[in-house]
N, C-alpha and C positions, 0 to 999 in steps of 0.2 A: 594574436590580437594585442593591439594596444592597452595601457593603464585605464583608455577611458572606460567608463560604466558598461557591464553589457546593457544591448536593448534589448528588452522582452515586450514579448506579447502575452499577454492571458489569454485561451479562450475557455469561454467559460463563466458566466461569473455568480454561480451558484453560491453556497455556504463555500465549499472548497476553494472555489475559483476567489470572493471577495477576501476570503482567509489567507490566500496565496498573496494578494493584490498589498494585503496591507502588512503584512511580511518583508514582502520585497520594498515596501515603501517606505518604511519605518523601524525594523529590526534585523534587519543585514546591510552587508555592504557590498560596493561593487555592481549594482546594480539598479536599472530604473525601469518600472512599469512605461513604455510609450504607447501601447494600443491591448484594448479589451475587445476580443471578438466575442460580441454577444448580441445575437438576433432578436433578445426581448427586449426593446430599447428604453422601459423603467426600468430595469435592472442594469443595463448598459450603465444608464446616467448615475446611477446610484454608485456603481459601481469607482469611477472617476471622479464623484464631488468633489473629494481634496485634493486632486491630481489634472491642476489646471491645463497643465498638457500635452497629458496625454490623449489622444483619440481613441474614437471606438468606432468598430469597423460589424457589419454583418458576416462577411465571410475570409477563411485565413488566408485565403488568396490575394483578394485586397490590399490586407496586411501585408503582406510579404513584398508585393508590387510596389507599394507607396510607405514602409515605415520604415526604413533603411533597419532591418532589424538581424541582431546576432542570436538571438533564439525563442525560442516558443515554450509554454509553460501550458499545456494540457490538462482542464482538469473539469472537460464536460463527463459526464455520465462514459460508461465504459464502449457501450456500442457505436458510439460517436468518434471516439479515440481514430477509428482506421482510416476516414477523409479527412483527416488534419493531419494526421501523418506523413503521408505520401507525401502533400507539397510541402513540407517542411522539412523534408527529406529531400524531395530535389532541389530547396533554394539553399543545401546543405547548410542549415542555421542549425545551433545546439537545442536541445528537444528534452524537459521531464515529462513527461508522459504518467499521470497519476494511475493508479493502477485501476481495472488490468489492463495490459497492454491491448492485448483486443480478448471480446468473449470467448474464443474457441481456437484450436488450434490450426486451423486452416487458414484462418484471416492469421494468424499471428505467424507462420512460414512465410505467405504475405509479402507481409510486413520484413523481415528479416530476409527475405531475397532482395525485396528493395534497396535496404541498408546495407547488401555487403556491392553493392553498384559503388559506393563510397571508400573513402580511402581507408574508414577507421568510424568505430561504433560511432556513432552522433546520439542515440536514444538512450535514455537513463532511466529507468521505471522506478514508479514513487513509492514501494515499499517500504516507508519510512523506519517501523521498528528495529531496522538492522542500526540507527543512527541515534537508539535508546541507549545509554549509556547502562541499562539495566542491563540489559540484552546481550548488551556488547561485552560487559563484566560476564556473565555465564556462560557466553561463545569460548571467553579464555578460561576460564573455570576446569570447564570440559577437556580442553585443546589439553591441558594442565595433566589431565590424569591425578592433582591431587587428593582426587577422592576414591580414586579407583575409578571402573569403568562405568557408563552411563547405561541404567539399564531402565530406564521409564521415565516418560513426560508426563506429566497430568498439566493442562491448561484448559482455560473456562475465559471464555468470551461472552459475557453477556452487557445486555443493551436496554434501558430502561421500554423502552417502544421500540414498531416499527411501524412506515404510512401506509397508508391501505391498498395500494399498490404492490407491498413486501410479498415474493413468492416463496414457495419450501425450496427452491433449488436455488433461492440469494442467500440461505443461509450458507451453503459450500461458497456461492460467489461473488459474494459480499461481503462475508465475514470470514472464515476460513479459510478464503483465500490468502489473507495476510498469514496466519499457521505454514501455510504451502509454500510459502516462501520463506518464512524466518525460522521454523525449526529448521529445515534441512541447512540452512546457515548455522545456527544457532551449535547445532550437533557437528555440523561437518560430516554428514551423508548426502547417502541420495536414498530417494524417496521412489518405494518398490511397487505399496498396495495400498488399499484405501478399501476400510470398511465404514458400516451408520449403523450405528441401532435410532431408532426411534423409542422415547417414551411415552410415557404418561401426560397426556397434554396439559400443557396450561389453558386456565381457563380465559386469561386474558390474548391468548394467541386468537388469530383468525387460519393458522395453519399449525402443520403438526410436531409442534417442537416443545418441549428442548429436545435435542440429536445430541447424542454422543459419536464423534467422529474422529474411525481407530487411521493413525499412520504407520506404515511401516519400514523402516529402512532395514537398509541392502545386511545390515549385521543382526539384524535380530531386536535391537531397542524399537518399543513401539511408542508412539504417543497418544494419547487419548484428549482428546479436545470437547470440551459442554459448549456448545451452542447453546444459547439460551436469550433470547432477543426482547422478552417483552416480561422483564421481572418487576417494573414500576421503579424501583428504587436508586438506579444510577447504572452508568458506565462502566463495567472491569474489566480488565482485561490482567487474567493473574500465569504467572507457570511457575510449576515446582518439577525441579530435576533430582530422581531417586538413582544415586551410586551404591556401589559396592559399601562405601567406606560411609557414609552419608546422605544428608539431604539438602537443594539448594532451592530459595524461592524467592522468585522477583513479583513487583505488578501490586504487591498491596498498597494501599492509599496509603499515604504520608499526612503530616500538617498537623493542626489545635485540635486538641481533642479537649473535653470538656465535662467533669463532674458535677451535676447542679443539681439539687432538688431531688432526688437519689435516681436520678437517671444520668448515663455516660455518654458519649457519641460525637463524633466530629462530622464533617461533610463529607460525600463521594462524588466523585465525577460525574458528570452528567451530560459530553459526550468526549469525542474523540480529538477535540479542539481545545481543552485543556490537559485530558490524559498525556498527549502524545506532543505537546505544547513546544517543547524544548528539542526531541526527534527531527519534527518539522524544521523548525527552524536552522539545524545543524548541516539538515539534507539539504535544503538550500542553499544555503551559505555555500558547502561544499561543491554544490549542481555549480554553480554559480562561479567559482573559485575555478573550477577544473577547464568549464567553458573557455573560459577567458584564456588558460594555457592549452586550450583545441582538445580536451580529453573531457572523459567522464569519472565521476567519484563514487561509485554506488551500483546497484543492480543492471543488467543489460537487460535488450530483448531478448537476448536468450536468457534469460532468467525469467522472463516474461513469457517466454513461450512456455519454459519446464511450468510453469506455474497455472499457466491453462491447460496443458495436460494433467495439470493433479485435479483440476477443479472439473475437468469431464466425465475422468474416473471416479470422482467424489460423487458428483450427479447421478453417474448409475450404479452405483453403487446404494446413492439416496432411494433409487427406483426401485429397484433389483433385491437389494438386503442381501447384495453378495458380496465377497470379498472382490473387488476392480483392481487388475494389476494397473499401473502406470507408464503407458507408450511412448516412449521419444524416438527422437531420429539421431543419429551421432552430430556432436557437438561439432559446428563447422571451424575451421582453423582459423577464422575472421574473428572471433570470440573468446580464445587462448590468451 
């Protein structure tokens, strides 16, 4: 590709999708929003106010036809992911794909037979925590061996709400999906089994959580993850790593904290749009950077696929209260 800016398309232009939109339009470079695929067309509009021209199209087909466009930027709800794929796969344009790639792992082989029709991955999937500088400091931590060896995760995902549409199985595949893919980074394993206890409920739930949800990799370190979705008081997302030699732990809130009046306390997050504020912006930049030189910088479809097989085994496992081993298919040579 040329110096000039990629074109993207958004579809989508939900929280994620207008968050994505104004990203690209204002806090990176190299690239310009020219078409928002979005069939609500008050949101459509909303979505383009300060982006006088850009269009907005109903479907990505359209887009593709008429926007002379180098890539697509996916960021409707996850079940939607697999028709906008496809043709943006055959008008081989560069593709993030927010996560997960698709719900399950039959659309997601899919999906990945598609992709190896091409000369070379096109899909990036938007797992962003790998592009936390937190994260990415404990990935070498570990890599390091300077504590000795890694022998437990404790990580706690919790969420002040969720909308009344929230199920007990989006706790695996909405939240803990990101765990499915950044510990087994994080660690440098691979991920074997998948158990859930269930608790004590909250009372502010409408389903039965918080879940404690075990991982286990191929050596023996396990991880234990708190689901915990509806605690009122803000967004966390924390992990502490127990070695031999020590303890490491990322994800606590930063910023002013405040003594007055003989009470203490600063702010928490309160969602995933400032937690991960900086993440986001890196993975793009990066999405965006790589595009431009015909590659990708960050997670594949096959990363996306291993990631909906954690989250199937997570589910019946949710069901069951059994330990779910973790089923792949071997890693195709497309993807090395």
């Amino acid at each position: 590709m040329t110096s000039k800016d990629l074109r993207v398309a958004v579809v989508g232009a939900g929280m994620m999708g207008a968050d994505h939109i104004k990203r690209i339009s204002h806090r990176i470079s190299g690239a310009e929003v020219v078409t928002v695929v979005e069939p609500d067309e008050a949101r459509a509009k909303a979505a383009v106010a300060d982006l006088p021209e850009a269009t907005t199209r109903t479907r990505i087909e359209d887009a593709l036809e008429k926007d002379d466009l180098d890539a697509v930027l996916i960021a409707t709800p996850g079940p939607f992911h697999e028709p906008v794929l496809y043709p943006a796969l055959e008008a081989g344009v560069s593709i993030l794909c927010e996560k997960p790639l698709t719900p399950d792992t039959e659309t997601s082989l899919k999906v990945l037979e598609a992709e190896q029709k091409l000369d070379r991955p096109h899909i990036q999937v938007g797992f962003m925590r790998r592009f936390d500088e937190e994260y990415q400091a404990l990935r070498q931590l570990i890599a390091s061996k300077e504590l000795g060896e890694l022998l437990l995760v404790k990580a706690a995902h919790r969420n002040p709400s969720t909308p009344p549409q929230y199920t007990e199985s989006m706790l695996i595949t909405d939240s803990v999906v990101h765990e499915f893919d950044v510990l087994p980074w994080v660690t440098g394993e691979t991920l074997k089994a998948v158990e859930v206890r269930k608790l004590k409920v909250n009372r502010n739930a409408t389903i039965q959580e918080p879940q404690l949800v075990y991982l286990e990799f191929e050596s023996g370190t396990v991880a234990e993850v708190e689901i915990n979705v509806n605690m009122k008081f803000g967004y966390q997302v924390t992990t502490e790593a127990v070695f031999e030699n020590g303890v490491a732990e990322i994800g606590k809130t930063a910023g002013l904290k405040q003594w007055h009046e003989g009470r203490w306390g600063g702010k928490e997050h309160e969602s995933f749009v400032t937690r991960f504020v900086h993440a986001y912006d890196e993975q793009v930049q990066r999405w965006v950077d790589a595009a431009r030189r015909g590659t990708i910088d960050g997670p594949s479809a096959w990363e996306g696929y291993l990631v909906a097989a954690a989250c199937e085994a997570g589910v019946t496992a949710q069901q069951t209260g059994e330990r779910v081993a973790v089923e792949t298919i071997a890693k195709p040579a497309f993807y090395n």
